[in-house]
C-alpha positions in Angstrom: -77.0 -3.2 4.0 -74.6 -0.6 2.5 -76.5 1.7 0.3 -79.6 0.0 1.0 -80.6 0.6 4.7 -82.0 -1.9 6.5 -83.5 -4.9 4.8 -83.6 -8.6 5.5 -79.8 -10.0 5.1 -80.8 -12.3 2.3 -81.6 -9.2 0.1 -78.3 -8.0 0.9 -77.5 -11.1 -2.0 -80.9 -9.8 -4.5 -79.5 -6.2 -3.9 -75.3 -6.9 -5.0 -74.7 -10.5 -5.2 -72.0 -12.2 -3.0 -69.9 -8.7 -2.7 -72.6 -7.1 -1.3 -73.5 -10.0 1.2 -69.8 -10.4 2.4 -69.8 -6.5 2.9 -73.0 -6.6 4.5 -72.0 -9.4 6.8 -68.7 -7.6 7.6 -70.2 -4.1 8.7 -72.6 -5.5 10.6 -71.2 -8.6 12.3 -67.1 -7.4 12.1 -66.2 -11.2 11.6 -63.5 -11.0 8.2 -64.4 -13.3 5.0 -61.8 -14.9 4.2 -63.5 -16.5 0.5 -67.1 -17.4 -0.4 -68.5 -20.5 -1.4 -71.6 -20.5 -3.1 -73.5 -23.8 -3.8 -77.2 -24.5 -5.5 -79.5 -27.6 -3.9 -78.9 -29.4 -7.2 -75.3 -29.8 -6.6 -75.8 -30.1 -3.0 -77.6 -33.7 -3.5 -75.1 -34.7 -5.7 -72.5 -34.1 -3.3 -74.7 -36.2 -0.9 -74.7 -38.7 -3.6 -71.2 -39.0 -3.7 -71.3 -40.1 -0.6 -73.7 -42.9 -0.9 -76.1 -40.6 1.6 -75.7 -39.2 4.7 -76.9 -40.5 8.6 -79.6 -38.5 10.0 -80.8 -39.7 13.7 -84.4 -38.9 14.2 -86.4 -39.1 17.0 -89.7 -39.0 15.9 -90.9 -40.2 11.8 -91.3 -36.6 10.3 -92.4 -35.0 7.4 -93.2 -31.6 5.1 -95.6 -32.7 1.9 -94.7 -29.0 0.8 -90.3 -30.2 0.7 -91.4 -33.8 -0.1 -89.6 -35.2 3.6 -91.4 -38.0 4.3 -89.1 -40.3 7.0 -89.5 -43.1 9.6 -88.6 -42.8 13.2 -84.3 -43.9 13.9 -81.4 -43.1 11.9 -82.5 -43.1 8.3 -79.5 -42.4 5.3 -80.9 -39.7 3.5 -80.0 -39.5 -0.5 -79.3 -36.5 -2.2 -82.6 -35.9 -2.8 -84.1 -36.5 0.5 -81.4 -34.7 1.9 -82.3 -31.3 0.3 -86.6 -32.0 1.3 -84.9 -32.3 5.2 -82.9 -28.5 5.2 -85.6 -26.8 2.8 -88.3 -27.9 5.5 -90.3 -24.8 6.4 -93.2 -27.2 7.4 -91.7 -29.8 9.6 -94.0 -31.9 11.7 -92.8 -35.3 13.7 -95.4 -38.2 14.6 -95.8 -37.8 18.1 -98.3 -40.3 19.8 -100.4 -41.0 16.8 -101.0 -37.5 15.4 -98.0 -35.6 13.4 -97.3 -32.0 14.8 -95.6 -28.9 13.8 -92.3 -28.4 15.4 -92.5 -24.7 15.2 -89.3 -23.0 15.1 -89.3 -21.0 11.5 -85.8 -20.4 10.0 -83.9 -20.7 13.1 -85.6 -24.4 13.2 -84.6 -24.9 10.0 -80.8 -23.6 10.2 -79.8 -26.0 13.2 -81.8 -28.7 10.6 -79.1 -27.5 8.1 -76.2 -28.0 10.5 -77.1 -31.1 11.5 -76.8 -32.3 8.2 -73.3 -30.8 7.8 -71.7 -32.2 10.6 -73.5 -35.6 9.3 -71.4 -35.2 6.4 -68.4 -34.7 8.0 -69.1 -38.2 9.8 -69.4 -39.7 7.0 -66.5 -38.1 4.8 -64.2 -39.3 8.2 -65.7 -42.7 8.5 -64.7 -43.4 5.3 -62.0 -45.9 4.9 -61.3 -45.5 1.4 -62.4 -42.1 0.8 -61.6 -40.5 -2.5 -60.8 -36.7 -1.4 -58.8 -36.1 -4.7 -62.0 -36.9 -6.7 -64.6 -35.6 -4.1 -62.3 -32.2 -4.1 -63.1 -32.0 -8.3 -66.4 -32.6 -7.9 -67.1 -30.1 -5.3 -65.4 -27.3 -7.5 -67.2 -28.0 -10.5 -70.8 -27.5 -8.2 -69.5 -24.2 -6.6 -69.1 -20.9 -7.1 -66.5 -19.2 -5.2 -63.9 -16.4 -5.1 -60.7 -16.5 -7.0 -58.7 -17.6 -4.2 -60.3 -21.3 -3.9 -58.8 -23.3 -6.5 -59.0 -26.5 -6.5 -55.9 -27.3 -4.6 -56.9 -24.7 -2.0 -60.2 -27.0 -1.3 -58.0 -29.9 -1.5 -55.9 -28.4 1.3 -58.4 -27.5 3.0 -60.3 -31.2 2.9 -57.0 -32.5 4.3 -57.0 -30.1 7.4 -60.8 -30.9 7.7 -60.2 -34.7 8.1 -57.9 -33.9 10.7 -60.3 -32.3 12.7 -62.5 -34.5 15.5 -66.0 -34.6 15.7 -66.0 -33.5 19.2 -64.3 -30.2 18.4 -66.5 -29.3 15.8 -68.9 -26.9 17.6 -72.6 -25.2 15.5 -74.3 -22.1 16.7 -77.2 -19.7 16.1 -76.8 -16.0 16.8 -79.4 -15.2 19.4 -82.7 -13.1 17.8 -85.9 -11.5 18.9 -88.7 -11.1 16.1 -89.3 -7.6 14.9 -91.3 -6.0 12.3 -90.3 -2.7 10.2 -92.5 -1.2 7.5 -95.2 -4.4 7.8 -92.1 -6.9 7.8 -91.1 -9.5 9.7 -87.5 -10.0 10.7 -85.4 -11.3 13.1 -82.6 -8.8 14.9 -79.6 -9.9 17.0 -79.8 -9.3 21.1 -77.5 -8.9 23.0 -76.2 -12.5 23.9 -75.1 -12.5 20.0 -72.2 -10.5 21.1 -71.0 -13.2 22.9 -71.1 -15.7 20.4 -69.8 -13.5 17.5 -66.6 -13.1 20.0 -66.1 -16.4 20.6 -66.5 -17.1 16.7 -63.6 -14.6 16.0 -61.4 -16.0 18.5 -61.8 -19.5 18.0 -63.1 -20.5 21.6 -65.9 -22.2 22.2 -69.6 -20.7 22.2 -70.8 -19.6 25.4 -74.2 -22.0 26.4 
């Protein structure tokens, strides 16, 4: 973290905010920020809402009592609410022959938990026959925080170039980690396979498997 050695990249935000993040994620990654978008859980579930919920397939019923998740086996349309007790999930355990069981997986468990619900809500924002991206633009500006350059008719662009995009080509990764400790800390630090998929994220192809 510039002027902070190394330190978990979240503290990279306690440290200097969103500058210091973007820098942070610049030096270390060299993938350019374009703008920042900065949304709290609150307005998060009531973006959801707008929706009327969002599709989540599961395999297994699952549940954390500590995020409040508590959700029967199939797909299940998730409120706003319920939406944010599935991506908080640190304790996420699925009924599996009678007995419910950790899935294990820590943050990087809970980050392909989180993509899977964005890619839900694209599904649902494309599905919609009549949907409103004029008003759904306005209400997404006033629950963000973002850089100077996303005005409201930049998201509105934006929102029309993402409904043009196919499910198909939407494509989700997780930069390969090891754990590692430093001064009694845990973290997790990129291997070598990240390179390949911080690569293909700069030049648009898709991640290698």
């Amino acid at each position: 973290i510039p002027g902070h050695a190394t330190n978990r990249i979240n503290a990279a935000y306690a440290f200097g905010g969103a500058d210091l993040l973007v820098a942070t994620i610049q030096q270390n990654l060299g993938i350019s920020v374009n703008n920042y978008v900065e949304i709290g859980f609150g307005g998060f579930a009531r973006l959801v809402d707008t929706l009327g919920g969002v599709d989540i397939d599961f395999a297994h019923a699952a549940r954390d009592s500590k995020s409040g998740l508590q959700v029967e086996a199939g797909t299940q349309t998730l409120d706003g609410a319920e939406a944010i007790a599935f991506v908080r999930s640190r304790k996420y355990q699925e009924l599996r022959n009678g007995s419910w069981k950790s899935t294990g997986g820590g943050d990087i468990a809970r980050t392909g938990r989180q993509q899977a619900l964005l890619l839900a809500i694209f599904d649902e924002v494309a599905d919609a026959g009549a949907f409103d991206l004029v008003s759904f633009a306005n209400a997404f500006a006033e629950e963000v925080t973002a850089d100077e350059g996303l005005t409201p008719g930049v998201i509105l662009d934006l929102g029309r170039a993402g409904l043009a995009l196919e499910r198909a080509t939407i494509h989700t990764a997780t930069l390969p980690v090891r754990n590692s400790s430093e001064g009694g800390r845990s973290y997790v630090v990129m291997t070598g396979d990240a390179d390949g998929v911080i690569s293909a994220f700069i030049a648009g192809r898709p991640f290698p498997s």
